[in-house]
Structure formats: structure tokens, C-alpha cells
N, C-alpha and C positions, 0 to 999 in steps of 0.2 A: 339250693340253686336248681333251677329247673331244666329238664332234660332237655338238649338243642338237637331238634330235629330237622334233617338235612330232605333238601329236595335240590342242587342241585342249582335254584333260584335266587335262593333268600337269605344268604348267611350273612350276618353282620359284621363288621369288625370288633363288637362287643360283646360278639356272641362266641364271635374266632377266641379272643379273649378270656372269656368262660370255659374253655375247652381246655385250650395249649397252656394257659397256665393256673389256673384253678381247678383241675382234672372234673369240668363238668362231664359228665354221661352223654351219648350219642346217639340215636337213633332215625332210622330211614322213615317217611312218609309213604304212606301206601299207593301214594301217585308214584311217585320214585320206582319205588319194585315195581309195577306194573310197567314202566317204562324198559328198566335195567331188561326185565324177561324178554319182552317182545323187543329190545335189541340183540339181546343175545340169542334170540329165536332165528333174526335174519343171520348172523354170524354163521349159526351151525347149520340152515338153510345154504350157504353159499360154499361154506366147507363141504358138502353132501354131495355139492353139484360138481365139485371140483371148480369152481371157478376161481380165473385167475386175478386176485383180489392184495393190492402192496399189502404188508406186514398182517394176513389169515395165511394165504398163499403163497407168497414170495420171502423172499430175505430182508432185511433192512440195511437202507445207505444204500451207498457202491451196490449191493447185492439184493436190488430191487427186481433186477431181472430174472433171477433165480429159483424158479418154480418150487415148492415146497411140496411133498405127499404128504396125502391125509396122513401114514404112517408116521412121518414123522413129525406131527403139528406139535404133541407133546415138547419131544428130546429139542424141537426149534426156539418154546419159549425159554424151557429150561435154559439151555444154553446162553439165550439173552443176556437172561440176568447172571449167570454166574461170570461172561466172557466183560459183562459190561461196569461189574460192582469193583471200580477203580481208585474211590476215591483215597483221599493220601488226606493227612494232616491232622490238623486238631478235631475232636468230636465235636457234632455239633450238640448246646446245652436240648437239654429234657423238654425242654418248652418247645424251641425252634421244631422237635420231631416230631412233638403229641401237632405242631400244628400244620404238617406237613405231609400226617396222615390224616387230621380232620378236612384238610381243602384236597388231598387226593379222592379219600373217601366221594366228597363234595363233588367236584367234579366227573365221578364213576357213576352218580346218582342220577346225574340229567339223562345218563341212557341214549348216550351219542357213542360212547366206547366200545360196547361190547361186549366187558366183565360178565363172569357168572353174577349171581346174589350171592350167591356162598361168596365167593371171593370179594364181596365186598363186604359184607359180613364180616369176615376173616380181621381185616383191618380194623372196623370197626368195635370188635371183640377184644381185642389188642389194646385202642385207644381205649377203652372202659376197665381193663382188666389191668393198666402199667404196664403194657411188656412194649420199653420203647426201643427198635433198635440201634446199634452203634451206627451212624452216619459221619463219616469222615467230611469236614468242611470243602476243602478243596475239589477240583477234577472238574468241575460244571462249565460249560461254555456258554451254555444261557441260550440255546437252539439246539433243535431238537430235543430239547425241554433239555430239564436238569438230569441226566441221564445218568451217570455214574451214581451219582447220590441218592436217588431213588431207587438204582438197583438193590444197594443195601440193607431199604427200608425191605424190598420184597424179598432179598435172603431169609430172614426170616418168618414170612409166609410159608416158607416152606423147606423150611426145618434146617437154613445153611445159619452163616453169618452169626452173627453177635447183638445182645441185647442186654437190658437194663432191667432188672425185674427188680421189686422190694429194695432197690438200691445198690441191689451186685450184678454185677457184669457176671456174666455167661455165653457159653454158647446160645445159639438162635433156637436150637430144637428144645434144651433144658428150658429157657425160657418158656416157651410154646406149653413143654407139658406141666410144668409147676403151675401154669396159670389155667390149668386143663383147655387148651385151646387146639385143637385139631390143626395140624398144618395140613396142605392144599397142595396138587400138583395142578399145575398152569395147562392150561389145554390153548388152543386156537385165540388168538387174539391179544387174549390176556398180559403176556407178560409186558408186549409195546404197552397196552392198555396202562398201564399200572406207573410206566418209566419215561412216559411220552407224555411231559408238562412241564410249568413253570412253577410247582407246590413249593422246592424248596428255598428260591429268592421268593416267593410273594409270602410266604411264610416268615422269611427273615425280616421282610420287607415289614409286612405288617405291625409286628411285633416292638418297631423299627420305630414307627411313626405311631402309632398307639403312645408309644413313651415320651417321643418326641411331643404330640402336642399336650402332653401332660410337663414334658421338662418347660415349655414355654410361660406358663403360668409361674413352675417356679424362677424363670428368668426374670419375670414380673417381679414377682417378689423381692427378688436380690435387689434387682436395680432399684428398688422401691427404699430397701435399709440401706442402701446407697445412697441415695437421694438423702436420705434424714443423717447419713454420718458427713455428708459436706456440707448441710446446709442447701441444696439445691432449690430452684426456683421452681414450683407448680406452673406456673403458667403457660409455661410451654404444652403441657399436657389439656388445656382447656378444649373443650369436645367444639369449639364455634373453630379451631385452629385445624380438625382433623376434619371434620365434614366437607371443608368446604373444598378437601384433597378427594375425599370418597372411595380411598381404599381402604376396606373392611377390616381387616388386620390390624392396622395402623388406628383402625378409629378404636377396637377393640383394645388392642395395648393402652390404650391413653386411659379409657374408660378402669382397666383393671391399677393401673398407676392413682387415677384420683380416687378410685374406693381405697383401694391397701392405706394409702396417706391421709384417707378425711380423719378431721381433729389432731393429725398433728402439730405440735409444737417445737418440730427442730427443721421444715423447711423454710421457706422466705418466697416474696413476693420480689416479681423483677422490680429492682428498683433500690429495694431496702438493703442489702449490702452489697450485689452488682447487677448488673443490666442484664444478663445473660451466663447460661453455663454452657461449657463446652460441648460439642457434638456425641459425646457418647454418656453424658446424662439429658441433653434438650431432646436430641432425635430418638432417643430409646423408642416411640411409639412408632416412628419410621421402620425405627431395622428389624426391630422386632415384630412388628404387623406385618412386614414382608415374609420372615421365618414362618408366621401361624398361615399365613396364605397360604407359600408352598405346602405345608402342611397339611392344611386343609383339600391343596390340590391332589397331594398323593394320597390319602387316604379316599378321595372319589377315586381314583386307578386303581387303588387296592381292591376296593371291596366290587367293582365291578370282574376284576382279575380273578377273585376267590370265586366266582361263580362261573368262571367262564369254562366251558370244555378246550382243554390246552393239545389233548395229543391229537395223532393222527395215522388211520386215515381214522375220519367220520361216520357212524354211521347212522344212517339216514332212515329211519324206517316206513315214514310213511309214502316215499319214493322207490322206497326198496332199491336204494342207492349207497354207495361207499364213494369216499371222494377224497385223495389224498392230498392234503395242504400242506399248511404250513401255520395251524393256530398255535404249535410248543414254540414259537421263535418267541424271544424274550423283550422284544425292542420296547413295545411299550413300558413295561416295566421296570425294563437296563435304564431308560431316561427319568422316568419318575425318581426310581432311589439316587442316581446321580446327583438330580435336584434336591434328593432332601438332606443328602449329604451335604450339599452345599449350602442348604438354608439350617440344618445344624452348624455348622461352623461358624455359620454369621452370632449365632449368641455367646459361643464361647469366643468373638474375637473382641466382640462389646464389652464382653463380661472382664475381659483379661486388662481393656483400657481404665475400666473404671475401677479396676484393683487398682492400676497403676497411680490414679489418682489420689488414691486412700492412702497407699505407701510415700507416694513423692513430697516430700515438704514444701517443694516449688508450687503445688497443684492442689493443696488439699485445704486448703483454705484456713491453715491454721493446725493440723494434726500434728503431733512428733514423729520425726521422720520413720518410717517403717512401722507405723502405731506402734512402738515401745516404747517405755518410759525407761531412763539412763541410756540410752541407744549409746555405742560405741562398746559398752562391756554386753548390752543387749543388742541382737541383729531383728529379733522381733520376725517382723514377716516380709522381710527384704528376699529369701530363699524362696517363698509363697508364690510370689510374683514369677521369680527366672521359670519356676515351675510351671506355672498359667502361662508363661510365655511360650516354654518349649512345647506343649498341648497344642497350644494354638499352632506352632508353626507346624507340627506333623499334621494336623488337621489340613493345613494345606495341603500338604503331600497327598493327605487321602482323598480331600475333594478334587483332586484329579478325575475327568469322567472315564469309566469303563467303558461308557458305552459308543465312544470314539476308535476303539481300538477291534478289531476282528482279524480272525485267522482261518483259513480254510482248514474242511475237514473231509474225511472220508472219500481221501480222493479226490476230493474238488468238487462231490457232489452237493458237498456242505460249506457252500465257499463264502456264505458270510453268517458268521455269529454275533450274538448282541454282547457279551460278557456282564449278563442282568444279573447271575450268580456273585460273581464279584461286585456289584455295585452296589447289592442288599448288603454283602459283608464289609464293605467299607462303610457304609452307611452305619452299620450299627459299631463299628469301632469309634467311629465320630461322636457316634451318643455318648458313649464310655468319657471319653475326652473330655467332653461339654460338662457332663455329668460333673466333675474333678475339677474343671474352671468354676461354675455355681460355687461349689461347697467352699474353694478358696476366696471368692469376691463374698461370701456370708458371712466364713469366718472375719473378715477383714471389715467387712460394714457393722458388726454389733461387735466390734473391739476397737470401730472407731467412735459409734454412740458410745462406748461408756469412754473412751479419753475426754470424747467432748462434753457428755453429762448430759447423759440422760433426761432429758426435760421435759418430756412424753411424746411419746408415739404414737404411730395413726392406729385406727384400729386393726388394721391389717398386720403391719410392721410388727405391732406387739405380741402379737401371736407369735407370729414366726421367729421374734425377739427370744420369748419366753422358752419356744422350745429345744432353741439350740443352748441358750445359757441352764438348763435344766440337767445339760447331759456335758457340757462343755464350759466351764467359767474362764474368763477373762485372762487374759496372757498379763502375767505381771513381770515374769522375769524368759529369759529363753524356756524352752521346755521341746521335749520329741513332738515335730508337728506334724509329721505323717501320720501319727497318731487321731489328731484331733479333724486332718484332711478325709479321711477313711472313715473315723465315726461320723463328721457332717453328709459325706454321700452317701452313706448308709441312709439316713434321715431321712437324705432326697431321695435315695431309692424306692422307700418307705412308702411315699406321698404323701404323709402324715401334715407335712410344714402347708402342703394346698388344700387338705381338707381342714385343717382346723383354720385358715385363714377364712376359706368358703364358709365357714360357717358363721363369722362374725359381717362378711362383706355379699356377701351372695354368692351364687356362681361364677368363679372366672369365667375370660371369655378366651 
């Protein structure tokens, strides 16, 4: 895997990828350093002069007014971060942190902040070396960037807080010296520098929808051995039916339905046993082209997001200017993950209708009720279903938007926050959901091909057929199905079920 070096500019969502969860290597561009220095050149220039300059010279928040001495520029960052590292709750996973220091990093690099190089180094040394540290989920208001959560990342910069090394928890400074990494004391600038952005939603964000439009492909798929365990009708999928609409999603869904299905032998043609299938096998190329859309929409927010300079103030160097905004508010991003929560949820409520058709014997065009054979000493996958139901409904709960909701802070200096923190972490709790509806609408379409007999499948289908019957054989009688729910997501986690399909059909889309 090749070294992803950061300017600040150019980092991909596949490159983020690389990093936060295949522990790619890191390195600065020598544009980068030349920038970082000659900002940090103006910082220590303005500190010199004693000029009065928000979060070099002053306090932060409420206590912007609050003149700062050179003496104390040190004990001012310090105290930042140790007054500010608040968060509460669950840890965030290894990934979420390695990518939350690769877009801080990222962001220090454009050389609008301030940071020394050491001190971005420091990070960066860390991300190459595993030392990730403990960041508690919670505490973030989503303006004035992710503030709490960051501060914990910077505890350990300098030798406080908790970390992750070789896979045990320790304190932040054992971490530091087992991985021989020097900790840092924070001078001028720095410590806002470091806790003033939106790293750790666009982080969760990313991470988020990366999977997401990987999970869409396998939504494809499902609905695809759906389609072949009822018998459903292609034609709705015909690409003259999606053009002539012109939303790209939608034509794309159709496109991925007729490759998985070409040469099969278990769908029908409208006409030959009915006129029409119901809306959550005809429209799949609708609901589902709308899900890749959003999809496709938050990942352009994302990746302009990962390069964007988040804290503040700014600094300006070839004006020889500092200018205090407001680039850490989180709004763009609070709506983006909102939305992709929302377009996650659309496939697990699709996915959960076409379970239900599998199961229902009213609906399924012929199956035994709850695909089990002797049903009434068997309950088969009648529990399968309440389960894809209850997912879906909390899914609701969760696609409530964050980013509707604000509270003031600091006094009232801070009187409207985005809550983009929470929208990333709903967002990917909705993944998890979805994730658990697929594996049960999988299970349920290749236990409804073999009730109805196997009589070949598209080239796609079989793939995906083969590899769950490989690790998973056919419910004959009741049996523990949490069991066989948890190895299917596993699979999906995997991605295994989309590359070995790709490779018979071409690239989804």
C-alpha cells in the first residue's frame, strides 16, 4: 500500500480509507511544510509584538476579551485541552480515531492554523506508529468544531489522557514512550489549532458512507435473490423504463438488477404468471437509485469537508492577517449525514417489505408459510421478520434529523450549534441496522430458492447464492438463528458477496 501524502488539498475518500482502516503510512508534502512554517512564522511574529489577536492572545468563547501574556501562552493552551477533554460515553472504534487524526493532521497541513511542524508531526508519528487515543463518543455540539473529543485526541500529545497501543489501553504518556514518540508542550496557537474543527463527524461521516455506497450494491444483490425466490418480473428493470426518468441512481440500480439476473431461470416476464409485482420488488431501481444518489451526494461534502481548514481564527499569511470566523460550525455536514441516515434507512425498509413477502404465504406466490417446511411444529423465519421489523422501526427513531435541533453555549456566545456530531453517529448506527436487515432478506431469498427449486440462477445471484450456502446450508427444521443472522453480516461486512459478484458481472454501479 502506498504512502498517502497529505497537502491539505487532495485527500481522497479512498485514500481516508487507506489510512483509518488499513493503517496506511503518512506523510507531509514539502509544499505543506513550507506553508505550516511561514504560518507559524506569522503566529510567533504577532505573539512578539504582543498583538491583540482571538485564541494567540485572548481567551476563547465568553472570554475572547480577555488579553492573554506572552507568559502565560503556554499554561493557556495547556489548560485548553485538559479544561476541555469532556467527553463521556462509549469509546470511539480504532478506525473512527486513526481517521480523525489523518483529516486533523490534513487539515494543519494547508497552513492556515498555525501549528508548529513538530506538532504536526507529533500526530502524524502517532498515526504510523498505533498509538490511537481513547476518544469518548459523546460531548460534541457540532460548532466550534468537535471540541471535547478532540481534546482527548491532544491529551495524549502531551503525555495526559489514554491510549491504545499494540492493543492495550494505557495511560497517554506509556503509550508516547513505548512507541518512542516524544510528547510536546503546546505553545501559542496550538492547542485551538488542534480542537477547533469538524475531524471527528466527517471522520465518522466518512467512514459512514464509504460503507454505505458499498452496502447499496449489496442491497442490489439481495433484492436480486429476491426477485429469483418469487419469481419476479424483469421488465420493470428495462434501462428504456429508467432513461426516460434520468435519475442516475435509479438508472444505475436497474442496470446492476439486469447484470446480477442475466441467464436467469427463476424470473418471468410481465405477463407469463402476472401483469405486475408489487412496489418493493418493481420500484427497487427507484428507492434504491435515490439511496446511491444521497450517497453519492455526501461523499462530494465529505471529501470537500476532509480538506477543508475547520478551525479558527485563520491565518492568513500572505496578508499578514488573522481573521476570526466561524469555518468549525458543523452545518454543512450536520445536513449531509442527516441525509444519509435517511437514505440508509430507505434500503433497510425495502429490504424488510421484501422479507415480508418471502415469509407471508398470502404474498409469496406460492412459498410455505415462513419458508419452513412442516410450519406449525416449525416457525422457520416468522422471528426473522418481527426482527427486520423492529430495525426498521428504530431506524426511524434514528433518521430523526440532528441537525434541526440547537442549543446555546458559552454564554450565549455560542447561541446556535449544528449537532453534526450526532448526525455522523446516528448515521452509522443506521448502517449497523441496514447491515442486519440485508443479511436477514439473504437469508430468506436463498431459503426461498431452494423451497422453490433451484432452476438456475443469473450470473450474479449464483455467486452470491454459493457463498452464503457455503458457510450457511438451508433451514430444514427450526435451528438458533442469531446464529446464522451474525454469520450472514459478517459476509456482508466482509464485501466478499460484491467482489465475487463483480467479478462475474462487472463493476456495480
Amino acid at each position: 500500500m502506498n504512502k498517502v501524502l497529505i497537502d491539505g488539498n487532495s485527500l481522497t475518500l479512498d485514500q481516508f480509507i487507506d489510512v483509518a482502516r488499513f493503517n496506511a503510512k503518512v506523510g507531509l508534502t514539502l509544499q505543506a511544510i513550507d506553508k505550516v512554517n511561514k504560518s507559524r512564522d506569522l503566529v510567533d511574529k504577532f505573539v512578539n509584538e504582543n498583538k491583540v489577536v482571538y485564541g494567540i492572545t485572548t481567551g476563547f468563547g465568553k472570554f475572547s476579551d480577555v488579553v492573554i501574556t506572552n507568559g502565560e501562552t503556554k499554561q493557556l493552551q495547556k489548560n485548553l485541552i485538559i479544561s476541555h477533554a469532556c467527553g463521556v460515553g462509549n469509546i470511539l472504534d480504532e478506525e473512527i480515531v486513526r481517521g480523525i487524526m489523518l483529516l486533523r493532521a490534513n487539515a494543519l497541513s494547508k497552513g492556515y492554523s498555525g501549528a508548529r511542524l513538530l506538532t504536526i508531526n507529533t500526530l502524524i508519528e502517532m498515526l504510523n506508529k498505533g498509538v490511537h487515543p481513547i476518544i469518548p463518543e459523546k460531548g460534541s455540539l457540532g460548532a466550534s468544531g468537535d471540541l471535547a473529543p478532540l481534546a482527548h485526541m491532544v491529551l495524549v500529545m502531551i503525555g495526559e489522557g489514554e491510549a491504545i497501543y499494540n492493543g492495550e489501553r494505557m495511560n497517554g504518556k506509556k503509550a508516547m514512550d513505548r512507541a518512542n514518540i516524544p510528547t510536546i508542550e503546546l505553545t501559542s496557537k496550538e492547542g485551538l489549532a488542534l480542537i477547533n474543527g469538524t475531524q471527528v463527524m466527517t471522520s465518522i461521516g466518512a467512514l459512514t458512507v464509504y460503507d454505505s455506497i458499498n452496502l447499496s450494491k449489496t442491497a442490489d444483490i439481495a433484492a436480486a435473490l429476491t426477485v429469483e425466490a418469487l419469481n419476479g418480473i424483469t421488465d420493470a428493470y428495462d434501462e428504456k423504463v429508467h432513461k426516460v426518468r434520468q435519475q442516475i441512481g435509479q438508472i444505475n440500480s436497474s442496470k446492476n438488477l439486469l447484470s446480477i439476473l442475466k441467464n436467469s431461470k427463476m424470473t418471468t416476464r410481465q405477463g407469463e404468471m402476472r401483469v405486475q409485482d408489487a412496489y418493493s420488488l418493481r420500484c427497487t431501481p427507484q428507492i434504491h437509485g435515490a439511496s446511491k444518489d444521497c450517497f453519492n451526494y455526501v461523499k462530494e461534502k465529505v471529501e470537500i469537508e476532509m480538506n477543508a481548514a475547520t478551525d479558527n481564527p485563520l491565518i492568513f499569511v500572505d496578508e499578514e492577517e488573522v481573521i476570526s470566523g466561524g469555518n468549525f460550525h458543523g452545518q454543512p455536514m450536520a445536513l449531509s449525514f442527516d441525509f444519509l441516515g435517511i437514505g440508509l434507512s430507505e434500503l433497510a425498509n425495502l429490504s424488510e417489505r421484501r422479507l415480508e413477502r418471502l415469509v407471508n404465504p398470502g404474498l409469496s406466490n406460492g412459498l410455505p408459510a415462513f419458508l419452513v417446511e412442516k410450519g406449525g411444529v416449525n416457525s422457520g423465519f416468522m422471528i426473522v421478520q418481527y426482527v427486520a421489523a423492529a430495525l426498521v422501526s428504530e431506524n426511524k427513531i434514528l433518521a430523526h434529523p440532528a441537525s434541526v435541533d440547537s442549543i446555546p453555549s458559552s454564554a450565549n456566545q455560542e447561541d446556535h450549534v449544528s449537532m453534526g456530531t450526532i448526525a455522523a453517529r446516528k448515521a452509522r448506527e443506521i448502517l449497523g441496522n441496514v447491515r442486519k436487515v440485508l443479511a436477514m432478506e439473504i437469508l430468506g431469498a436463498c431459503q426461498g430458492i431452494d423451497l422453490r427449486g433451484n432452476k438456475g440462477l443469473g450470473i450474479g445471484t449464483k455467486e452470491a447464492y454459493k457463498i452464503i450456502r457455503e458457510q450457511l446450508p438451508t433451514v430444514r427444521e427450526d435451528r438458533i438463528m442469531y446464529l446464522d443472522i451474525n454469520k450472514c453480516e459478517d459476509i456482508i461486512k466482509s464485501n466478499i458477496i460484491v467482489e465475487k459478484v463483480e467479478e462475474k458481472v462487472g463493476t456495480l454501479l
